[in-house]
VOPAGU-2260 file (C-alpha; in pm, 1 decimal, decimal comma):
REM VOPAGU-2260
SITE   aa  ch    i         X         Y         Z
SITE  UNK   A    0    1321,1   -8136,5   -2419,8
SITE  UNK   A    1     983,8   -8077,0   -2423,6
SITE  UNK   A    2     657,0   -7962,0   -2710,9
SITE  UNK   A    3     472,2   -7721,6   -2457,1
SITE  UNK   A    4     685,4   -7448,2   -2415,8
SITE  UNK   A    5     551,9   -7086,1   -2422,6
SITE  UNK   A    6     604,4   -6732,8   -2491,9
SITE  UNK   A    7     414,1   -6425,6   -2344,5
SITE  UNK   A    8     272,4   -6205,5   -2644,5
SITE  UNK   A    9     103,1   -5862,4   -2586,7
SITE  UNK   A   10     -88,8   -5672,5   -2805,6
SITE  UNK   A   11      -4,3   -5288,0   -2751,2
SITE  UNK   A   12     246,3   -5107,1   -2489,6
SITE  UNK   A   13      93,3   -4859,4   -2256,5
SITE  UNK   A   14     313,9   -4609,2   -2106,0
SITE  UNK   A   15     229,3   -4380,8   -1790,7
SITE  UNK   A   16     487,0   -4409,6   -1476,4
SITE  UNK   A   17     556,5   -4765,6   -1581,7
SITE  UNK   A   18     496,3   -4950,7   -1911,0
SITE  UNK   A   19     250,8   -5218,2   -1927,3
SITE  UNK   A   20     145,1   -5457,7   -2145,8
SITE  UNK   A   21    -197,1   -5496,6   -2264,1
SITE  UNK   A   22    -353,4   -5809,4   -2398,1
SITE  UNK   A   23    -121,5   -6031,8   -2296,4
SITE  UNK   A   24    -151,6   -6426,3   -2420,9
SITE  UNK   A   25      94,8   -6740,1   -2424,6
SITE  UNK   A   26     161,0   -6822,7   -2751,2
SITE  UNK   A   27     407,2   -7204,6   -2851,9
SITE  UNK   A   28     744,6   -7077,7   -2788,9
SITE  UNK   A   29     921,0   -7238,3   -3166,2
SITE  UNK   A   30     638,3   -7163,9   -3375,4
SITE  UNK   A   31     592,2   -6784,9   -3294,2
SITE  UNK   A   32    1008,7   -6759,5   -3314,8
SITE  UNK   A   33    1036,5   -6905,2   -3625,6
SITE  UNK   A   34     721,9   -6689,7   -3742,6
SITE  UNK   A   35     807,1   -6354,0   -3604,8
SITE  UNK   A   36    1175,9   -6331,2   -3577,0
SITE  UNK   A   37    1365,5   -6109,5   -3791,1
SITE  UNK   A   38    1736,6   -6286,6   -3727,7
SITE  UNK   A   39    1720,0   -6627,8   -3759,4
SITE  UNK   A   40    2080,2   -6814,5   -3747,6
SITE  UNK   A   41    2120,8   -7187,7   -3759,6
SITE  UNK   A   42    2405,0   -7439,1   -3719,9
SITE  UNK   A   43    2501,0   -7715,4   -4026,6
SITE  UNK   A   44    2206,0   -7933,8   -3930,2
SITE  UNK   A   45    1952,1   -7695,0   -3826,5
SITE  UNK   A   46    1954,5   -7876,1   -3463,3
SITE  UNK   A   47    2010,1   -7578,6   -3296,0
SITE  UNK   A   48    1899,7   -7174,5   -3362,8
SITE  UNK   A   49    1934,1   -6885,3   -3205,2
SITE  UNK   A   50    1655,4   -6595,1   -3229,6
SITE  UNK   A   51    1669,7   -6269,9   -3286,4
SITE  UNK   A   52    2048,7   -6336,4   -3094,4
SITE  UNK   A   53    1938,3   -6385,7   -2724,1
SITE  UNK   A   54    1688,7   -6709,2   -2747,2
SITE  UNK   A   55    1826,6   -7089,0   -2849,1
SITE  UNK   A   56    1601,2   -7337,8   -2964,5
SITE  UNK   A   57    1755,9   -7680,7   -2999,0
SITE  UNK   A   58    1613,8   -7999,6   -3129,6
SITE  UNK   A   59    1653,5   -8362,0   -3059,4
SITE  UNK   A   60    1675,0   -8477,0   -3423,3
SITE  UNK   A   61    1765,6   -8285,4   -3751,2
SITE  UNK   A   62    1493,9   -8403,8   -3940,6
SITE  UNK   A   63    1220,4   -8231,6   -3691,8
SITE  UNK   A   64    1447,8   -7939,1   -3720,5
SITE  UNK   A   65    1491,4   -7912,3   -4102,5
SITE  UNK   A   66    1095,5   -7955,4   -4118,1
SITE  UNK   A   67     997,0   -7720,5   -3903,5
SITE  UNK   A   68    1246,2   -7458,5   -4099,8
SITE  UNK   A   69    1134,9   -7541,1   -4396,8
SITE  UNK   A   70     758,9   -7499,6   -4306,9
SITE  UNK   A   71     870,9   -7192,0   -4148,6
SITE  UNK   A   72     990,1   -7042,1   -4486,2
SITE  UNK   A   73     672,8   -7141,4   -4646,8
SITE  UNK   A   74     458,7   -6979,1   -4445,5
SITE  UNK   A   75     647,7   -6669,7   -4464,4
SITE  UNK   A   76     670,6   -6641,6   -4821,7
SITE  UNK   A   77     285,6   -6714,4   -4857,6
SITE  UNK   A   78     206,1   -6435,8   -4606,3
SITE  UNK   A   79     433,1   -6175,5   -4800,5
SITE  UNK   A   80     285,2   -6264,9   -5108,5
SITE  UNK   A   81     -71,3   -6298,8   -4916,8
SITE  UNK   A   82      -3,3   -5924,7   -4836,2
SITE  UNK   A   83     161,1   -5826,5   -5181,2
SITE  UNK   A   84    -175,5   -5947,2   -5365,5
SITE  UNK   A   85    -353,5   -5727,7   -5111,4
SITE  UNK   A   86    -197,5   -5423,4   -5210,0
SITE  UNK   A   87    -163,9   -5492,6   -5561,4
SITE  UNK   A   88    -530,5   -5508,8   -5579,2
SITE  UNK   A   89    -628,8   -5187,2   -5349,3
SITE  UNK   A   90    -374,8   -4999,8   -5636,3
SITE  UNK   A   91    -535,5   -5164,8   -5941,2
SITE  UNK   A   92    -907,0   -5039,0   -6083,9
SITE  UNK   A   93   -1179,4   -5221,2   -5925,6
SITE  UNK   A   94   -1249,7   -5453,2   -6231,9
SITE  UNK   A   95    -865,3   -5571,0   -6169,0
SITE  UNK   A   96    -943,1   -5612,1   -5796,9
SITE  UNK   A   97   -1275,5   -5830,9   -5847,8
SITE  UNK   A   98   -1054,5   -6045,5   -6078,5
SITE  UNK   A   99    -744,3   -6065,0   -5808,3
SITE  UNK   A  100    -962,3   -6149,0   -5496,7
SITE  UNK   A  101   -1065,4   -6516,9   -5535,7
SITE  UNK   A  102    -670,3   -6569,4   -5580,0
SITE  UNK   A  103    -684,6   -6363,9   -5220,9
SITE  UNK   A  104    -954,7   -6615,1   -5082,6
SITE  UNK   A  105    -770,3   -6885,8   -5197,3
SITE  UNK   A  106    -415,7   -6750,2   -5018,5
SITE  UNK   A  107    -570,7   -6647,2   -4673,9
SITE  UNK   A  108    -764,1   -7022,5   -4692,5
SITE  UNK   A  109    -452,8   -7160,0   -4770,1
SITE  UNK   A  110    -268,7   -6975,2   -4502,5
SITE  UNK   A  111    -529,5   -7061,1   -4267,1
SITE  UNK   A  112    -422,3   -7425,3   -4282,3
SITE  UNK   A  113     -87,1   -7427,7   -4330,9
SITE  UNK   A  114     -23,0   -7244,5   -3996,8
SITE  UNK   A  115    -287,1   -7437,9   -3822,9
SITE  UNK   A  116     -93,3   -7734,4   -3895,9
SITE  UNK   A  117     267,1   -7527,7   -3802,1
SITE  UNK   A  118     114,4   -7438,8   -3472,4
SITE  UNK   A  119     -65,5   -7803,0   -3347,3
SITE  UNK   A  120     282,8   -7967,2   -3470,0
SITE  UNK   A  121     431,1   -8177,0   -3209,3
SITE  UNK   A  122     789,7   -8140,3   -3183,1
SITE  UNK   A  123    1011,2   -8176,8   -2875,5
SITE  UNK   A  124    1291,3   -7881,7   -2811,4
SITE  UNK   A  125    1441,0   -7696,8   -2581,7
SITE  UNK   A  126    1510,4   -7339,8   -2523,2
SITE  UNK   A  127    1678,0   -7117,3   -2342,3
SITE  UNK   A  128    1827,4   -6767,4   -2339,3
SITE  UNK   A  129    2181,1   -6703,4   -2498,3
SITE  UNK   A  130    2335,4   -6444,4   -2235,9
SITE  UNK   A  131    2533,5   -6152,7   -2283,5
SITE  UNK   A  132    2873,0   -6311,6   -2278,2
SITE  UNK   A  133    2775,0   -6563,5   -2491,8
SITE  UNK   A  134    2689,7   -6373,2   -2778,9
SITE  UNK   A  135    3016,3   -6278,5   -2877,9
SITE  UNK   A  136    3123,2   -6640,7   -2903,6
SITE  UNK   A  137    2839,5   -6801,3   -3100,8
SITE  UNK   A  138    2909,1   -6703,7   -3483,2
SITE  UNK   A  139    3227,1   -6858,2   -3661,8
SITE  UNK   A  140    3257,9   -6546,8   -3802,2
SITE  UNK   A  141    3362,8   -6420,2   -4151,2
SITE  UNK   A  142    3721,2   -6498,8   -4141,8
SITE  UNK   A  143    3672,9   -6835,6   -4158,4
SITE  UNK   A  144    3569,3   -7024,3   -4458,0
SITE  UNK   A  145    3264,5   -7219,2   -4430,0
SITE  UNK   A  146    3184,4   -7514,0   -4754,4
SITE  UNK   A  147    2867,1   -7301,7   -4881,5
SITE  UNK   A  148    2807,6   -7698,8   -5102,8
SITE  UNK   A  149    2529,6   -7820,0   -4842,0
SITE  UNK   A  150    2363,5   -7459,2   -4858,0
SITE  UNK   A  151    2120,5   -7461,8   -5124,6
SITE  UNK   A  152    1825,5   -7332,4   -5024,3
SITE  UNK   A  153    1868,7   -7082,2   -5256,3
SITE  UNK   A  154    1838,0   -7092,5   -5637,0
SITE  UNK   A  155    2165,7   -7232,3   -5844,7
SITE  UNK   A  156    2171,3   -6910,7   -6022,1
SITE  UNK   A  157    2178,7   -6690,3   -5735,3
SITE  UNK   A  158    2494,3   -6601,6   -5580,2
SITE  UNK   A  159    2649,3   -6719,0   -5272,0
SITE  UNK   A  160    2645,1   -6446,4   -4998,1
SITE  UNK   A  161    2826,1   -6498,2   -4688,9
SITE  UNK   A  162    2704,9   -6317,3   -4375,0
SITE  UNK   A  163    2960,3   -6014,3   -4311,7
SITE  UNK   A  164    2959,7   -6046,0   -3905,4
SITE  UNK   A  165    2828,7   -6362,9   -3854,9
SITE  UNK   A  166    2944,6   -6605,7   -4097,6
SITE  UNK   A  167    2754,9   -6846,7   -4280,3
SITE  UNK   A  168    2572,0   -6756,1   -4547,5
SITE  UNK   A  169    2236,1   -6556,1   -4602,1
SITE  UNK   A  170    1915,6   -6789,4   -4746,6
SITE  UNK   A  171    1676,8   -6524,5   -4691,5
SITE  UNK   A  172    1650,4   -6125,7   -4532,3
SITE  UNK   A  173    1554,9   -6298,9   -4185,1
SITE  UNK   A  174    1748,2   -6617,7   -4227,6
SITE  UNK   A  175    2136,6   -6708,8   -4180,7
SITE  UNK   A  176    2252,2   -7047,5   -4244,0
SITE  UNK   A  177    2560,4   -7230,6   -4082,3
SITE  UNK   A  178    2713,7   -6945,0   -3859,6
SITE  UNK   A  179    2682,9   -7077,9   -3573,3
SITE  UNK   A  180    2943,0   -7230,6   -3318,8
SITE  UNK   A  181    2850,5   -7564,7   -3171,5
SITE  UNK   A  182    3078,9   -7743,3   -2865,8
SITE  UNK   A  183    3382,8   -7923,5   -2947,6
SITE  UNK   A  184    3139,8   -8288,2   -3047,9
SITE  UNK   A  185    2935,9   -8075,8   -3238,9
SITE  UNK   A  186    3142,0   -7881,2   -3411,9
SITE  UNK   A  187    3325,0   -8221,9   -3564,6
SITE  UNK   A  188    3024,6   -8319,3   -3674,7
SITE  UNK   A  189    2899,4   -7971,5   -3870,4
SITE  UNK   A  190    3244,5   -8004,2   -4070,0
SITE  UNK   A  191    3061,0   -8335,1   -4267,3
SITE  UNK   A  192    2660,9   -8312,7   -4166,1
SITE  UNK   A  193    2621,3   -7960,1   -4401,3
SITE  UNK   A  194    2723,6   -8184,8   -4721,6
SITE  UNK   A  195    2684,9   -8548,7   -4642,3
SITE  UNK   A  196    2402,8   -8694,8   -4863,5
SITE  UNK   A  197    2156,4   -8902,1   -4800,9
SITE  UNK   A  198    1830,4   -9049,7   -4965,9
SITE  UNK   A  199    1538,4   -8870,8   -4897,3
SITE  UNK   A  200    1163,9   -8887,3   -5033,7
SITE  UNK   A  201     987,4   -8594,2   -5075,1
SITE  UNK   A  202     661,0   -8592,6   -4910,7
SITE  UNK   A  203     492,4   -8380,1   -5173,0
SITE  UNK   A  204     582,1   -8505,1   -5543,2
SITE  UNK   A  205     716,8   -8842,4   -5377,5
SITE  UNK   A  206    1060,7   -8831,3   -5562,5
SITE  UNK   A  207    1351,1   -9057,7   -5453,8
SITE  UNK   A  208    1666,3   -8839,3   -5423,6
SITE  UNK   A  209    2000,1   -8823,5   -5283,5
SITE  UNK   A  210    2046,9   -8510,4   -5116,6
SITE  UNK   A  211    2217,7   -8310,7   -4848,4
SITE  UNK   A  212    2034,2   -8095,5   -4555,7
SITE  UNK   A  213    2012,1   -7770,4   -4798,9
SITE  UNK   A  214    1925,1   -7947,7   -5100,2
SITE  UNK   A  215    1603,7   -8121,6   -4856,4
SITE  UNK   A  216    1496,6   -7784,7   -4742,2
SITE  UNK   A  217    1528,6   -7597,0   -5112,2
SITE  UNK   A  218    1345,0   -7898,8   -5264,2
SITE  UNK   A  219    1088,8   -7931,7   -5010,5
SITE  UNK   A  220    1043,9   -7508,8   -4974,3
SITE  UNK   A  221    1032,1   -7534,0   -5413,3
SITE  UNK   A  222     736,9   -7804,6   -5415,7
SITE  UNK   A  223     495,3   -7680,6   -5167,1
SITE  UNK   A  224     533,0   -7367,8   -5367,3
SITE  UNK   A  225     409,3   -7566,8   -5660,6
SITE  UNK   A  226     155,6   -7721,0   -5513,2
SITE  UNK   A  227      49,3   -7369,2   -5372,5
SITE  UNK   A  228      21,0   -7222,0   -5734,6
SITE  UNK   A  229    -115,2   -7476,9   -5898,9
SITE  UNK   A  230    -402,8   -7518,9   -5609,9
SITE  UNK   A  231    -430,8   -7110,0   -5660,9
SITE  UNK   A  232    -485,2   -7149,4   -6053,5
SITE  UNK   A  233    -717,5   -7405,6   -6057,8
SITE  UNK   A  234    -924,9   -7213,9   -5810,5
SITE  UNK   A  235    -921,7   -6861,2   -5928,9
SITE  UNK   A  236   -1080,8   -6948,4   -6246,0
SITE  UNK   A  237   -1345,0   -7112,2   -6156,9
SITE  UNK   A  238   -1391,9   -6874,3   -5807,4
SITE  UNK   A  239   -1341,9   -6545,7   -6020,2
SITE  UNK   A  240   -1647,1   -6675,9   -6261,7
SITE  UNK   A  241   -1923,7   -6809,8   -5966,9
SITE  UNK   A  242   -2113,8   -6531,8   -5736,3
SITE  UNK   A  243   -2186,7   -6576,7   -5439,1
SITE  UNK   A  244   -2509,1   -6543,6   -5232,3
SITE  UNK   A  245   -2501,0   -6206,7   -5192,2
SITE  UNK   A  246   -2361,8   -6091,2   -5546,4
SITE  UNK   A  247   -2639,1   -6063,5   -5811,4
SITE  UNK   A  248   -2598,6   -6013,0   -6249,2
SITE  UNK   A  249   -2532,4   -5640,1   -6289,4
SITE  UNK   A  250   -2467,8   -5485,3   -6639,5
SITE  UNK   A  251   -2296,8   -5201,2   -6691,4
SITE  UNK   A  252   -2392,4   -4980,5   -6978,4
SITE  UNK   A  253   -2039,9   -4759,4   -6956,9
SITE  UNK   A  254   -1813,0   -5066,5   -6975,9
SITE  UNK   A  255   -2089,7   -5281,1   -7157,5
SITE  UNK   A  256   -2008,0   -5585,3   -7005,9
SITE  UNK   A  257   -2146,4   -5807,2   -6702,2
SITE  UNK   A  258   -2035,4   -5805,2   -6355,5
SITE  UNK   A  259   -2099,9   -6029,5   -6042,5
SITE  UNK   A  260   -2165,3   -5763,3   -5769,4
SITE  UNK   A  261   -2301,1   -5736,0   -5501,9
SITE  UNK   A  262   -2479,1   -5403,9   -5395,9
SITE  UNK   A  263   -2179,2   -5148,9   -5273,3
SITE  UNK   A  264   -1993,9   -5289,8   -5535,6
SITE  UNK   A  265   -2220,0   -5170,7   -5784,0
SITE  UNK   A  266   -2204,0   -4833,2   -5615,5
SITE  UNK   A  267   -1874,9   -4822,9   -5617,9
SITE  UNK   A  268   -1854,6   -4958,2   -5947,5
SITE  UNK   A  269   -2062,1   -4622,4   -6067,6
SITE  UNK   A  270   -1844,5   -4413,1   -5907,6
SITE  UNK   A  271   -1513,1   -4526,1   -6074,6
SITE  UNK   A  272   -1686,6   -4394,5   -6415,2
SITE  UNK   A  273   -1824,7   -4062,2   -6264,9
SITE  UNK   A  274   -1477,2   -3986,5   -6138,3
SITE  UNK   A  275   -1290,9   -4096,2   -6463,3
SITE  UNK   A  276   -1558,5   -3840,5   -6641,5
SITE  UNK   A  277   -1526,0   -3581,5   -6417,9
Protein backbone atom coordinates (compact mmCIF):
# COMPACT_ATOMS: atom_id res chain seq x y z
CA UNK A 1 0.00 0.00 0.00
CA UNK A 2 1.26 3.06 -0.88
CA UNK A 3 -0.17 7.17 -2.06
CA UNK A 4 2.62 7.71 -4.81
CA UNK A 5 1.84 5.47 -7.38
CA UNK A 6 1.91 6.56 -11.08
CA UNK A 7 0.68 6.20 -14.49
CA UNK A 8 2.45 7.20 -17.82
CA UNK A 9 0.05 9.62 -19.88
CA UNK A 10 0.88 10.77 -23.48
CA UNK A 11 -0.55 13.33 -25.35
CA UNK A 12 -0.81 12.17 -29.14
CA UNK A 13 0.36 8.74 -30.94
CA UNK A 14 2.82 9.07 -33.72
CA UNK A 15 3.02 6.33 -36.14
CA UNK A 16 5.98 5.71 -38.74
CA UNK A 17 7.83 2.09 -38.49
CA UNK A 18 6.99 2.05 -34.81
CA UNK A 19 4.44 4.02 -32.76
CA UNK A 20 5.57 6.45 -30.30
CA UNK A 21 4.27 8.41 -27.83
CA UNK A 22 4.62 12.03 -27.64
CA UNK A 23 4.37 14.14 -24.55
CA UNK A 24 4.61 11.71 -22.23
CA UNK A 25 4.03 12.67 -18.24
CA UNK A 26 3.35 10.58 -14.91
CA UNK A 27 0.21 11.35 -13.76
CA UNK A 28 -1.28 9.68 -9.68
CA UNK A 29 -2.20 6.29 -10.70
CA UNK A 30 -6.16 6.30 -8.65
CA UNK A 31 -7.01 9.70 -9.45
CA UNK A 32 -6.50 9.62 -13.32
CA UNK A 33 -8.39 5.89 -13.20
CA UNK A 34 -11.17 6.97 -11.48
CA UNK A 35 -11.20 10.23 -13.79
CA UNK A 36 -10.66 8.74 -17.16
CA UNK A 37 -11.92 5.25 -17.10
CA UNK A 38 -14.87 4.30 -18.96
CA UNK A 39 -15.59 0.74 -16.94
CA UNK A 40 -15.44 1.17 -13.54
CA UNK A 41 -16.58 -2.08 -11.39
CA UNK A 42 -16.44 -2.24 -7.63
CA UNK A 43 -16.94 -4.88 -4.93
CA UNK A 44 -19.81 -4.38 -1.85
CA UNK A 45 -17.51 -1.98 -0.01
CA UNK A 46 -15.81 -0.20 -2.69
CA UNK A 47 -12.32 -1.62 -1.19
CA UNK A 48 -11.35 -2.95 -4.23
CA UNK A 49 -11.96 -1.85 -8.28
CA UNK A 50 -10.98 -2.93 -11.25
CA UNK A 51 -10.40 -0.42 -14.35
CA UNK A 52 -11.33 -0.47 -17.52
CA UNK A 53 -11.04 -4.68 -16.70
CA UNK A 54 -7.17 -5.16 -16.61
CA UNK A 55 -6.02 -2.65 -13.59
CA UNK A 56 -7.09 -3.32 -9.62
CA UNK A 57 -6.96 -0.68 -7.24
CA UNK A 58 -7.51 -1.80 -3.68
CA UNK A 59 -7.78 0.17 -0.52
CA UNK A 60 -6.90 -0.32 3.05
CA UNK A 61 -10.17 1.03 4.51
CA UNK A 62 -13.73 1.46 2.95
CA UNK A 63 -14.22 4.76 4.05
CA UNK A 64 -11.05 6.16 1.91
CA UNK A 65 -12.55 4.07 -0.78
CA UNK A 66 -16.23 5.23 -0.70
CA UNK A 67 -14.73 8.92 -0.59
CA UNK A 68 -12.64 8.83 -3.19
CA UNK A 69 -15.71 7.25 -5.41
CA UNK A 70 -17.88 9.51 -4.44
CA UNK A 71 -15.59 12.56 -5.25
CA UNK A 72 -14.94 10.75 -8.34
CA UNK A 73 -18.65 10.98 -9.45
CA UNK A 74 -18.73 14.57 -8.60
CA UNK A 75 -16.22 15.63 -10.56
CA UNK A 76 -17.49 13.84 -13.46
CA UNK A 77 -20.86 15.08 -13.42
CA UNK A 78 -19.56 18.77 -13.00
CA UNK A 79 -17.26 18.34 -16.04
CA UNK A 80 -20.22 16.95 -18.27
CA UNK A 81 -22.33 19.60 -17.25
CA UNK A 82 -19.12 22.08 -17.38
CA UNK A 83 -19.07 20.97 -21.10
CA UNK A 84 -22.97 20.83 -21.65
CA UNK A 85 -23.16 24.71 -20.59
CA UNK A 86 -20.38 25.20 -23.13
CA UNK A 87 -22.24 24.04 -25.94
CA UNK A 88 -25.49 25.20 -24.93
CA UNK A 89 -24.16 28.62 -25.07
CA UNK A 90 -22.03 28.44 -28.54
CA UNK A 91 -25.86 27.21 -29.94
CA UNK A 92 -27.81 30.00 -28.19
CA UNK A 93 -27.75 33.91 -29.64
CA UNK A 94 -25.01 35.83 -28.19
CA UNK A 95 -27.26 37.82 -25.70
CA UNK A 96 -28.10 34.11 -24.25
CA UNK A 97 -24.36 33.32 -24.22
CA UNK A 98 -23.25 36.66 -22.29
CA UNK A 99 -26.00 35.68 -19.78
CA UNK A 100 -24.77 31.76 -19.54
CA UNK A 101 -20.97 32.51 -19.15
CA UNK A 102 -20.50 33.77 -15.55
CA UNK A 103 -22.44 30.37 -14.66
CA UNK A 104 -19.34 28.94 -17.01
CA UNK A 105 -16.72 30.95 -14.86
CA UNK A 106 -18.21 29.86 -11.92
CA UNK A 107 -18.16 25.84 -13.11
CA UNK A 108 -14.52 25.80 -14.55
CA UNK A 109 -13.50 27.80 -10.97
CA UNK A 110 -15.30 25.34 -9.27
CA UNK A 111 -13.81 22.49 -11.17
CA UNK A 112 -10.53 23.94 -10.74
CA UNK A 113 -10.70 23.19 -7.02
CA UNK A 114 -12.49 20.33 -6.67
CA UNK A 115 -9.91 18.30 -8.71
CA UNK A 116 -7.05 20.08 -7.15
CA UNK A 117 -8.17 18.75 -3.98
CA UNK A 118 -8.99 14.99 -5.81
CA UNK A 119 -5.48 14.99 -7.09
CA UNK A 120 -3.22 16.28 -3.73
CA UNK A 121 -5.56 13.68 -1.70
CA UNK A 122 -3.55 11.36 0.29
CA UNK A 123 -4.80 7.97 0.21
CA UNK A 124 -2.85 4.70 0.51
CA UNK A 125 -3.72 1.76 -2.23
CA UNK A 126 -2.44 -0.63 -4.13
CA UNK A 127 -2.58 -1.66 -7.66
CA UNK A 128 -1.85 -4.02 -9.88
CA UNK A 129 -2.81 -5.55 -13.23
CA UNK A 130 -5.75 -8.16 -13.43
CA UNK A 131 -4.27 -10.75 -16.09
CA UNK A 132 -5.82 -12.49 -18.78
CA UNK A 133 -6.96 -15.54 -16.91
CA UNK A 134 -8.23 -13.66 -14.32
CA UNK A 135 -10.71 -11.79 -16.04
CA UNK A 136 -13.02 -14.41 -16.62
CA UNK A 137 -13.29 -15.12 -12.92
CA UNK A 138 -13.77 -11.65 -11.40
CA UNK A 139 -17.63 -10.77 -12.00
CA UNK A 140 -20.36 -12.87 -10.04
CA UNK A 141 -22.10 -12.71 -12.99
CA UNK A 142 -25.84 -12.30 -13.87
CA UNK A 143 -27.11 -15.57 -12.79
CA UNK A 144 -26.69 -14.91 -9.48
CA UNK A 145 -28.79 -12.66 -7.45
CA UNK A 146 -27.10 -9.91 -5.79
CA UNK A 147 -29.40 -7.72 -2.67
CA UNK A 148 -29.51 -4.40 -4.94
CA UNK A 149 -30.85 -2.78 -0.87
CA UNK A 150 -27.22 -1.26 -0.12
CA UNK A 151 -27.10 0.16 -3.83
CA UNK A 152 -28.54 3.47 -3.79
CA UNK A 153 -26.59 5.69 -5.41
CA UNK A 154 -29.14 6.13 -7.67
CA UNK A 155 -32.47 7.97 -7.27
CA UNK A 156 -35.52 5.90 -5.44
CA UNK A 157 -37.51 6.43 -8.48
CA UNK A 158 -35.17 5.09 -10.90
CA UNK A 159 -35.13 1.54 -11.64
CA UNK A 160 -32.82 -1.08 -10.59
CA UNK A 161 -30.62 -2.28 -13.53
CA UNK A 162 -28.48 -5.17 -13.11
CA UNK A 163 -25.34 -5.43 -15.27
CA UNK A 164 -26.12 -8.15 -18.12
CA UNK A 165 -22.39 -9.79 -18.13
CA UNK A 166 -21.06 -8.67 -15.14
CA UNK A 167 -23.46 -8.62 -12.43
CA UNK A 168 -24.10 -6.04 -10.05
CA UNK A 169 -25.89 -3.32 -10.89
CA UNK A 170 -25.25 -0.12 -13.11
CA UNK A 171 -25.02 3.49 -10.95
CA UNK A 172 -23.85 5.33 -13.83
CA UNK A 173 -22.74 4.74 -17.95
CA UNK A 174 -19.01 4.27 -16.59
CA UNK A 175 -19.82 2.82 -13.23
CA UNK A 176 -20.85 -0.87 -12.03
CA UNK A 177 -21.52 -1.52 -8.52
CA UNK A 178 -21.09 -4.90 -6.57
CA UNK A 179 -20.00 -7.34 -9.46
CA UNK A 180 -17.13 -8.17 -8.40
CA UNK A 181 -15.69 -11.51 -6.87
CA UNK A 182 -13.61 -11.12 -3.75
CA UNK A 183 -11.56 -14.38 -2.04
CA UNK A 184 -13.32 -16.73 0.08
CA UNK A 185 -12.86 -13.94 3.58
CA UNK A 186 -14.01 -11.40 1.45
CA UNK A 187 -16.62 -12.66 -0.16
CA UNK A 188 -18.37 -13.55 3.50
CA UNK A 189 -18.06 -10.32 4.30
CA UNK A 190 -19.71 -8.53 0.90
CA UNK A 191 -22.88 -10.85 1.69
CA UNK A 192 -23.57 -8.22 4.98
CA UNK A 193 -21.07 -5.00 4.33
CA UNK A 194 -23.43 -3.83 0.99
CA UNK A 195 -26.51 -3.35 3.57
CA UNK A 196 -25.23 -3.16 7.09
CA UNK A 197 -25.95 0.38 8.48
CA UNK A 198 -24.16 2.46 10.28
CA UNK A 199 -24.19 6.17 11.60
CA UNK A 200 -22.58 8.47 9.52
CA UNK A 201 -22.30 12.45 9.47
CA UNK A 202 -22.29 14.10 6.45
CA UNK A 203 -19.48 16.40 6.02
CA UNK A 204 -21.42 18.92 3.98
CA UNK A 205 -25.01 19.67 5.60
CA UNK A 206 -23.68 17.91 8.93
CA UNK A 207 -26.75 15.53 9.27
CA UNK A 208 -26.68 12.54 11.67
CA UNK A 209 -27.92 9.44 9.75
CA UNK A 210 -28.00 5.82 9.76
CA UNK A 211 -27.02 4.57 6.55
CA UNK A 212 -25.49 1.83 4.49
CA UNK A 213 -22.33 2.21 1.96
CA UNK A 214 -24.81 3.26 -1.09
CA UNK A 215 -27.00 5.37 0.85
CA UNK A 216 -23.30 7.38 2.10
CA UNK A 217 -22.20 7.74 -1.43
CA UNK A 218 -25.90 8.87 -2.96
CA UNK A 219 -26.21 11.30 0.00
CA UNK A 220 -22.84 12.62 -0.10
CA UNK A 221 -22.79 12.69 -4.37
CA UNK A 222 -26.71 14.60 -3.76
CA UNK A 223 -25.25 17.42 -1.33
CA UNK A 224 -22.15 18.55 -2.97
CA UNK A 225 -24.47 18.89 -5.88
CA UNK A 226 -26.42 21.30 -3.77
CA UNK A 227 -23.89 23.08 -2.57
CA UNK A 228 -22.57 23.32 -6.27
CA UNK A 229 -25.91 24.99 -7.46
CA UNK A 230 -26.57 27.02 -4.91
CA UNK A 231 -22.74 28.48 -4.98
CA UNK A 232 -23.54 28.76 -9.02
CA UNK A 233 -26.85 30.88 -8.35
CA UNK A 234 -25.67 33.13 -6.00
CA UNK A 235 -22.80 33.92 -8.29
CA UNK A 236 -24.28 34.22 -11.69
CA UNK A 237 -26.42 37.01 -10.70
CA UNK A 238 -24.37 39.12 -9.37
CA UNK A 239 -21.27 38.02 -12.06
CA UNK A 240 -23.76 38.28 -15.10
CA UNK A 241 -24.59 42.11 -13.87
CA UNK A 242 -20.65 43.49 -13.02
CA UNK A 243 -18.09 44.15 -16.13
CA UNK A 244 -15.05 43.62 -16.00
CA UNK A 245 -11.91 45.70 -16.77
CA UNK A 246 -11.95 45.31 -20.14
CA UNK A 247 -15.85 45.44 -20.88
CA UNK A 248 -17.18 49.04 -21.17
CA UNK A 249 -21.38 50.44 -21.28
CA UNK A 250 -22.42 49.83 -24.89
CA UNK A 251 -26.03 50.61 -26.08
CA UNK A 252 -27.50 49.13 -28.72
CA UNK A 253 -29.97 51.08 -30.75
CA UNK A 254 -31.43 47.68 -32.66
CA UNK A 255 -32.18 45.83 -29.41
CA UNK A 256 -32.48 49.19 -27.36
CA UNK A 257 -31.10 47.96 -24.40
CA UNK A 258 -27.54 48.08 -22.56
CA UNK A 259 -24.84 45.65 -22.77
CA UNK A 260 -21.49 45.05 -20.86
CA UNK A 261 -19.03 44.42 -23.78
CA UNK A 262 -16.08 44.55 -24.39
CA UNK A 263 -14.77 45.59 -27.93
CA UNK A 264 -15.14 42.24 -30.30
CA UNK A 265 -18.12 41.69 -28.53
CA UNK A 266 -19.60 44.71 -29.70
CA UNK A 267 -18.50 43.73 -33.18
CA UNK A 268 -19.86 40.73 -33.00
CA UNK A 269 -22.79 41.95 -31.36
CA UNK A 270 -23.41 44.19 -34.78
CA UNK A 271 -23.06 41.46 -36.80
CA UNK A 272 -25.79 39.17 -35.26
CA UNK A 273 -28.33 42.08 -36.43
CA UNK A 274 -26.78 42.58 -39.97
CA UNK A 275 -27.11 38.86 -40.53
CA UNK A 276 -30.69 38.54 -39.02
CA UNK A 277 -31.51 41.60 -41.64
CA UNK A 278 -29.90 40.27 -44.37
Amino acid sequence: MSNDHELLAYVSLLETNKPYLMNVMRVPAMQTLLLYSQNIDTNADCTRLVCDSWLEVMFEEGDTAQNAVSAAIQLRKFWDKLLQTRLEAKLKTVDNELIARPRSIHLEKLLARKLAEFLNSDIRYAVRRVMAAEQQYIYIGPDREADSTGCTMFRADEQVQQHPVKGGYRITDYLTYNCLISNETASIVREFSGNMQRHWTCPYCNQDILVTVGERIEHEVKCQFEKAEKESASTSSSEAKSSSALTDLYHCDVCDKDYYLTKPEVLKHKRSHVSSTS
